[in-house]
N, C-alpha and C positions, 0 to 999 in steps of 0.2 A: 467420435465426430471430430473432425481436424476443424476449428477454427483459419478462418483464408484472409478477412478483411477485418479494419478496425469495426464497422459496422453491427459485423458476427462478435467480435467482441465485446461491443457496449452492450448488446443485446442479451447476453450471456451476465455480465456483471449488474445490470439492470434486473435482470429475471431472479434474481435469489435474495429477495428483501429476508428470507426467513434463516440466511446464510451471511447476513453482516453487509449485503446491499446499503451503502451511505451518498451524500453528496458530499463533497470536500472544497472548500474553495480557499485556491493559492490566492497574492494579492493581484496575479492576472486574471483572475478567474475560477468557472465553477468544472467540476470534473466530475463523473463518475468512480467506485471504485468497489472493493469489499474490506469492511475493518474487519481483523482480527488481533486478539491480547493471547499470541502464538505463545504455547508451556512453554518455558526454558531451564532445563536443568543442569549446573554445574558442579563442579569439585575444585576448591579450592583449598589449597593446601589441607589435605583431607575433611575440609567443612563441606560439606555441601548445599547448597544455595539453587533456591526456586526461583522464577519469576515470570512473570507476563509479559511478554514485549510490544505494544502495540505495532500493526501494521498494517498497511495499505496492501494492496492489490491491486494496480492500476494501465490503465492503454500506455503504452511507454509512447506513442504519442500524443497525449495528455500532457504528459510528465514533460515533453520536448518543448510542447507550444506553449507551455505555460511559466518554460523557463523554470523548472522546479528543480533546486540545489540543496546541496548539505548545507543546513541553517534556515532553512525556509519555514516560514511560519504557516500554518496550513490550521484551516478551522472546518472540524467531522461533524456532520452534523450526528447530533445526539450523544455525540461523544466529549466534545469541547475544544482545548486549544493545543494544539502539539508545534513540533519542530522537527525537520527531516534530520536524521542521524546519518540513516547510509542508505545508498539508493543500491538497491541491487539488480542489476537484467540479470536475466538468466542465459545460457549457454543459446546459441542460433538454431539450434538444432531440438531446443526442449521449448515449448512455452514459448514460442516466437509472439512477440507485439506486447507483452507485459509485464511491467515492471513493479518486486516490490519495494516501497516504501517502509523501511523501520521509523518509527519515530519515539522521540520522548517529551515529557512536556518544557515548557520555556520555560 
C-alpha cells in the first residue's frame, strides 16, 4: 500500500498503539509518532558494544511545523524526557513524508 497524503500517514502511525504508537510534544506542540529502543550493534576496537537507541518515527511535517531541531527537548509520552540527536529523512524515493528522530536523554 503506497502511503500519498500526511493524512494516510497519521492514520497509519495512529493505528499501531501495539507497535510503539506515542504522543510526543515539542515545546510548539503535540505530534503523533512510533517510539522505538532500535538494537545497535558495534565494534570497537575489537570490543564489541550493544545498545538501544531510542527513536521516533514521525510525519516530517510535524517535524517542519513544529520547528523540531538537533537539541530539542521533546517529552514521549510513557516514555519520559529526551533530546533530538539527529534527525534523519530518508531518501525521496523510500518513505516519502517521514522522518526519524534519534534521540537521547538531557
Amino acid at each position: 500500500m503506497q502511503v500519498e497524503t500526511d493524512a494516510e500517514r497519521l492514520a497509519m502511525l495512529e493505528g499501531m498503539p501495539g507497535l510503539g504508537s506515542v504522543t510526543a510534544t515539542a515545546a510548539a506542540g503535540t505530534f503523533s509518532a512510533l517510539f522505538d529502543r532500535e538494537y545497535v550493534e558495534l565494534s570497537l576496537g575489537g570490543i564489541q558494544v550493544a545498545d538501544s537507541s531510542p527513536a521516533l518515527l514521525c510525519l516530517e511535517s510535524d517535524v517542519d511545523r513544529l520547528a523540531i531541531v538537533r537539541g530539542a527537548a521533546l517529552s514521549i509520552e510513557g516514555e519520559g524526557e529526551f533530546v533530538v540527536r539527529v534527525r534523519a529523512d530518508r531518501p525521496p524515493n523510500e518513505g516519502k513524508g517521514f522522518t526519524r528522530l534519534f534521540l537521547g536523554k538531557p
